[in-house]
ZADREN-432040 format. One record per residue (C-alpha): residue in three letters; x, y, z. Coordinates in steps of 0.2 Angstrom, whole numbers, plus 5000, padded with zeros to 4 digits. Example, Ala and Ser with C-alpha at 12.3 -4.5 7.8 and 13.67 -1.06 7.14 Angstrom:
BEGIN
ALA506249785039SER506849955036
REM end
This chain:
BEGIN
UNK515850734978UNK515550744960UNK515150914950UNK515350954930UNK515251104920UNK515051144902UNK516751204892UNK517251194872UNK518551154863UNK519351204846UNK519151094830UNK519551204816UNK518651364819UNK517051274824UNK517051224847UNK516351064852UNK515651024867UNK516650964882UNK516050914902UNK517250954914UNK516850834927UNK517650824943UNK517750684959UNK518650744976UNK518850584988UNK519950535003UNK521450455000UNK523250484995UNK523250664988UNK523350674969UNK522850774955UNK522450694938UNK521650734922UNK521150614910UNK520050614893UNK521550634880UNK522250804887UNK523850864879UNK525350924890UNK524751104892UNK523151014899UNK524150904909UNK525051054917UNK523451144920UNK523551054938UNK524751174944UNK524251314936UNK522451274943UNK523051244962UNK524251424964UNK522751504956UNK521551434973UNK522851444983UNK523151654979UNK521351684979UNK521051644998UNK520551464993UNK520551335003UNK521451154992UNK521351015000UNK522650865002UNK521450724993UNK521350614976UNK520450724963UNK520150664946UNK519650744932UNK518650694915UNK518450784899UNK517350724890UNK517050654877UNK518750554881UNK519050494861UNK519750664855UNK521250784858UNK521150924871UNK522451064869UNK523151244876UNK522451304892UNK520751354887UNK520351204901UNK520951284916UNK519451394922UNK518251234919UNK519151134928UNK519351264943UNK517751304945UNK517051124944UNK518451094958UNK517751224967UNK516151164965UNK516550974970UNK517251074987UNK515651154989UNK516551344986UNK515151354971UNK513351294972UNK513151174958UNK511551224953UNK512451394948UNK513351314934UNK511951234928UNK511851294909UNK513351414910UNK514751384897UNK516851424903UNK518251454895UNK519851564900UNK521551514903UNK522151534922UNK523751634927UNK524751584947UNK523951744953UNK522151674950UNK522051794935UNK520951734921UNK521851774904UNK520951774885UNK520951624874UNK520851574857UNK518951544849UNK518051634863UNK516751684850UNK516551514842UNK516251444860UNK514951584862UNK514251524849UNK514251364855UNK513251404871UNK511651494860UNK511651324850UNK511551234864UNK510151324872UNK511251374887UNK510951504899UNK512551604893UNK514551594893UNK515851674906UNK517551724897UNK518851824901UNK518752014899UNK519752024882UNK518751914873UNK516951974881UNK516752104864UNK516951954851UNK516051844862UNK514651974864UNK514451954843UNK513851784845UNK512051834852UNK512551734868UNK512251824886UNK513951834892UNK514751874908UNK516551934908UNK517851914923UNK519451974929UNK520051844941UNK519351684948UNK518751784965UNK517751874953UNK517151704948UNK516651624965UNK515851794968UNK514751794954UNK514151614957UNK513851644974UNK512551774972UNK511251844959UNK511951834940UNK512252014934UNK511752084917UNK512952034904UNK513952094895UNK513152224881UNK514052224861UNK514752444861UNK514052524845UNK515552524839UNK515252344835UNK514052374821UNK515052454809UNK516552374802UNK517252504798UNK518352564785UNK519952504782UNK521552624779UNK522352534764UNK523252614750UNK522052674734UNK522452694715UNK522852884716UNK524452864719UNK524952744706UNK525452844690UNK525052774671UNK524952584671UNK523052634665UNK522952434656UNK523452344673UNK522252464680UNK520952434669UNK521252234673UNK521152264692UNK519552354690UNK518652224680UNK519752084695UNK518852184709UNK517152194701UNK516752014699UNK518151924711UNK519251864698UNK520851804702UNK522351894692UNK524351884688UNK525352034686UNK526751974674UNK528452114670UNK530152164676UNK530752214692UNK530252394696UNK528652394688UNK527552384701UNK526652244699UNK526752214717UNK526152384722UNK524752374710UNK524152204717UNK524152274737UNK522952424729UNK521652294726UNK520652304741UNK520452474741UNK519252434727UNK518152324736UNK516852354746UNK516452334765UNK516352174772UNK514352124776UNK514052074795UNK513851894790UNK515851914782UNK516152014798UNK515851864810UNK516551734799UNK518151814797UNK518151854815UNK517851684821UNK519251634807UNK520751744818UNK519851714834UNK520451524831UNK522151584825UNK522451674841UNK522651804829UNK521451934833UNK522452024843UNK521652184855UNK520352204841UNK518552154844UNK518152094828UNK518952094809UNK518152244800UNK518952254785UNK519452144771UNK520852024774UNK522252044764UNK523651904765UNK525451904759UNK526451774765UNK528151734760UNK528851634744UNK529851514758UNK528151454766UNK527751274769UNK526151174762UNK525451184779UNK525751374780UNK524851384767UNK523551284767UNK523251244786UNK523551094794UNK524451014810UNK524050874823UNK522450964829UNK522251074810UNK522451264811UNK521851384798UNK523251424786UNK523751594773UNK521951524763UNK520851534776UNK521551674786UNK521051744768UNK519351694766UNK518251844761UNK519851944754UNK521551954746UNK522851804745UNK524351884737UNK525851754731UNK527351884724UNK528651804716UNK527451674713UNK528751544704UNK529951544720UNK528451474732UNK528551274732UNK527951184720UNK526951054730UNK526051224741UNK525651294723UNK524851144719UNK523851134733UNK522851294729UNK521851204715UNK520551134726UNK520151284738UNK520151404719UNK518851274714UNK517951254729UNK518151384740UNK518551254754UNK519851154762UNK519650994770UNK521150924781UNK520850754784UNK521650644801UNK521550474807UNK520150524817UNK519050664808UNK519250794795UNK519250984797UNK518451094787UNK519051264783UNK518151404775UNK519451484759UNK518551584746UNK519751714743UNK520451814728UNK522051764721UNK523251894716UNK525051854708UNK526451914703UNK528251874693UNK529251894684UNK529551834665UNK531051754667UNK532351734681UNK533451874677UNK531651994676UNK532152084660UNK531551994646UNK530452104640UNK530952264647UNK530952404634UNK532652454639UNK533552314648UNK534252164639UNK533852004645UNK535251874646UNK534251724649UNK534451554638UNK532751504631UNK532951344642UNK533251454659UNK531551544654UNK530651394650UNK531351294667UNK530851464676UNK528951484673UNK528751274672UNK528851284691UNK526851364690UNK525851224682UNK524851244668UNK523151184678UNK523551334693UNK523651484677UNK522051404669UNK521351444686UNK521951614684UNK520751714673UNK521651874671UNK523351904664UNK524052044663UNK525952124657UNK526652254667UNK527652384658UNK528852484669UNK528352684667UNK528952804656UNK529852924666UNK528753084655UNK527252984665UNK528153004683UNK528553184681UNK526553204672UNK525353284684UNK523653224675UNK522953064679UNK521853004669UNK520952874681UNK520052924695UNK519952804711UNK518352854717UNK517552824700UNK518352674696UNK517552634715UNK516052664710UNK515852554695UNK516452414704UNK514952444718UNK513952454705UNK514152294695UNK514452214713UNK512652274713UNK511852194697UNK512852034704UNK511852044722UNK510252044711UNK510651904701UNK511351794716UNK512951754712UNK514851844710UNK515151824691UNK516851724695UNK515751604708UNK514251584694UNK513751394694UNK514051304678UNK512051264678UNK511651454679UNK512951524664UNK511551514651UNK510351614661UNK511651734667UNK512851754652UNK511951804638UNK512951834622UNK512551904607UNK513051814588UNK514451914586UNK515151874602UNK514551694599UNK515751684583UNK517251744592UNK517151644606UNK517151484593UNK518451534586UNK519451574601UNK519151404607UNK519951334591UNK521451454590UNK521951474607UNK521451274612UNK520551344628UNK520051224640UNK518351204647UNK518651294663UNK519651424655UNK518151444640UNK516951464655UNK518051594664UNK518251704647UNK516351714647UNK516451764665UNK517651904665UNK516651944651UNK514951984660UNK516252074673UNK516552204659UNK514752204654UNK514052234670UNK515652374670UNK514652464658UNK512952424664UNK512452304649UNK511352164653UNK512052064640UNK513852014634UNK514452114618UNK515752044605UNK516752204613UNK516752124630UNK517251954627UNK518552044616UNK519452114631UNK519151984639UNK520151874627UNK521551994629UNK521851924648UNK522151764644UNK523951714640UNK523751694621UNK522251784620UNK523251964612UNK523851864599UNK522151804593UNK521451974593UNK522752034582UNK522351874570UNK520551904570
REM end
């Protein structure tokens, strides 16, 4: 007898369709699985017969084959293993087959007959309302992110479950808790703590308000790095629509963990010795890397000369497109990546050239060698710089603090607002849209010419000037960009302070 369900399986962080199809004959007993299954498919045989066997199930001595199809690409993990039980169970005639008619499975199977969460449930939930199918049964810990699909789901414990819920009349699924609404609030670390640094904090600000990415340049102990993990305590909540795309993001990194969903903004900080596909994402079936596991928040790059040069490199074309696509011999993967870039290093290897009290023993050459290793295309993506001085000690032991967090909160919702109205983040503006959106007065007109011939700014960095720009305008709640703005504007580029002082 033949029978076939409905499954999924990963391809990026999008499921595609797979039939679990299963023939039981006479003959000399054998269990094989065909359809390009990797070795944790292939083992999914044994896996699958302890888990009948433990349930009170009856497994037969005869030939059973096993399709996934389509057979042209690459199945992996164990996400296969209830499919194929239950369309076994099926072929025996445990299960009706007119039960798993337009029901979607996925779960990976333990000896015991326990059913055990996998990656992607979401996305395979998904998959099931696109599809017009009557729903999806998952295990237990995934049924909360699978709920947030919109798909009817049925969760389940163990495979008796399973056969119990077939046999009879399907039950109500599975209902999304209220707690699933709210996103909630993320307990990160805020401003109020940081003492003086009031330019750097000035630069985050306009950073948070209109996505810019930013480099944090001093000596060691300034706290360049702490300023940089304060940054999403200025942005604000994550939209539903962010909500479900960065959960379906972690869901297909099997980094989710026990949380039902990702409520707040990501904020990533991997190491200096990470690899280009670390980074970036990639492997023999491609998984989301740093970028992606970023999208909708914070990539942070400390120390951001020691990283490889070739993984540096590789962030020029997700910073420009907010995308990533990871090609293979038989299809491409496209990953979501629009994050904001925060980096920080050092002026030179020792750290102390600059430092108002410690001498720097650096040669020019050693300088010069040191901050080759960040190209000069990845700073022109960059569009604020900003020196770190370390603190006076008569700030530390100061008790006033001139900037409040909860204000400086606020102006960044409000601008974020005037940016919702006009349809765009001001670092995300369209080059087709700049006229319309950037208005700038003759004053600021004159500057900018002249900055373009003094500080030999290319196109992309004279187009991000103007965008940090309306970031400070919208700031102050201007509708148009003032010679003021595009001033301190100027001031975050690398040579920009030294134009300022000329003009």
């Amino acid at each position: 007898m033949i029978a076939s369900v409905h499954s999924a399986y990963l391809w990026g962080t999008d499921a595609l369709s797979v039939v679990v199809e299963a023939d039981i004959q006479f003959g000399i007993p054998g269990f094989s699985i065909v359809g390009l299954p990797d070795n944790a498919v292939k083992e999914s045989k044994d896996r699958i017969r302890s888990a009948i066997r433990n349930s009170g199930f009856d497994f037969p001595p005869r030939r059973i084959t096993v399709n996934l199809a389509p057979a042209d690409r690459k199945k992996e993990g164990g996400i296969f293993d209830l499919p194929i039980c239950v369309a076994i169970l099926t072929a025996l005639g445990v299960i009706p087959q007119e039960r798993v008619k337009g029901i979607l499975f996925v779960g990976e199977l333990g000896l015991t007959g326990e059913v055990r969460p996998v990656r992607g449930a979401i996305s395979s939930a998904f998959l099931a309302r696109q599809r017009g199918l009557a729903g999806i049964v998952c295990p237990e810990p995934n049924a909360r992110e699978a709920c947030l699909s919109g798909a009817r789901v049925w969760p389940v414990g163990d495979l008796k479950e399973i056969v119990s819920l077939l046999r009879g009349p399907l039950p109500e699924p599975a209902e999304v808790p209220d707690g699933h609404a709210d996103p909630g609030v993320a307990d990160v670390p805020g401003l109020s703590d940081v003492v003086g640094q009031e330019l750097p904090k000035r630069a985050l600000t306009v950073a948070a308000a209109g996505v810019h990415n930013v480099l944090f340049i001093g000596p060691p102990g300034a706290g360049k790095s702490m300023l940089a993990r304060r940054l999403p305590s200025l942005l604000p909540a994550l939209s539903q629509e962010e909500v479900l795309e960065c959960t379906r993001i972690y869901s297909a990194a099997g980094k989710l963990g026990n949380a039902p969903l990702i409520g707040t903004r990501p904020f990533r900080a991997p190491h200096h010795t990470i690899s280009d596909v670390g980074l970036i994402g990639g492997g023999s079936i491609p998984a989301p890397g740093e970028v992606t596991l970023a999208h909708n928040g914070v990539l942070f790059l400390d120390e951001l000369p020691e990283f490889r040069r070739a993984a540096l490199e590789s962030l020029r074309q997700p910073l420009e497109d907010g995308v990533v696509t990871i090609s293979r011999a038989l299809a491409a993967v496209t990953f979501p990546s629009r994050f904001q870039l925060v980096a920080a290093m050092n002026p030179c290897p020792c750290g102390f050239l600059g430092h108002p009290a410690k001498e720097c023993r650096c040669t020019p050459v050693q300088v010069s060698r040191y901050r080759s290793r960040v190209s000069g295309p990845l700073l022109d993506r960059i569009d604020i710089h900003v020196w770190v001085d370390p603190v006076d000690a008569s700030h530390i032991l100061s008790s006033a603090h001139p900037s409040s967090p909860s204000r400086i909160k606020d102006q960044v919702a409000a601008a974020r607002s005037l940016q919702r109205e006009r349809g765009f983040l001001n670092a995300r503006i369209p080059d087709g849209e700049m006229e319309r959106l950037c208005s700038i007065d003759s004053r600021g007109r004159g500057l900018l010419v002249h900055a373009m011939k003094s500080c030999h700014l290319s196109m992309r960095g004279f187009k991000r000037v103007i965008k940090v720009a309306r970031s400070i305008a919208d700031l102050e709640g201007s509708p148009s960009i003032g010679h003021d703005h595009l001033a301190e504007a100027l001031q975050y580029r690398p040579d920009g302070a030294s134009l300022l002082m000329a003009v």
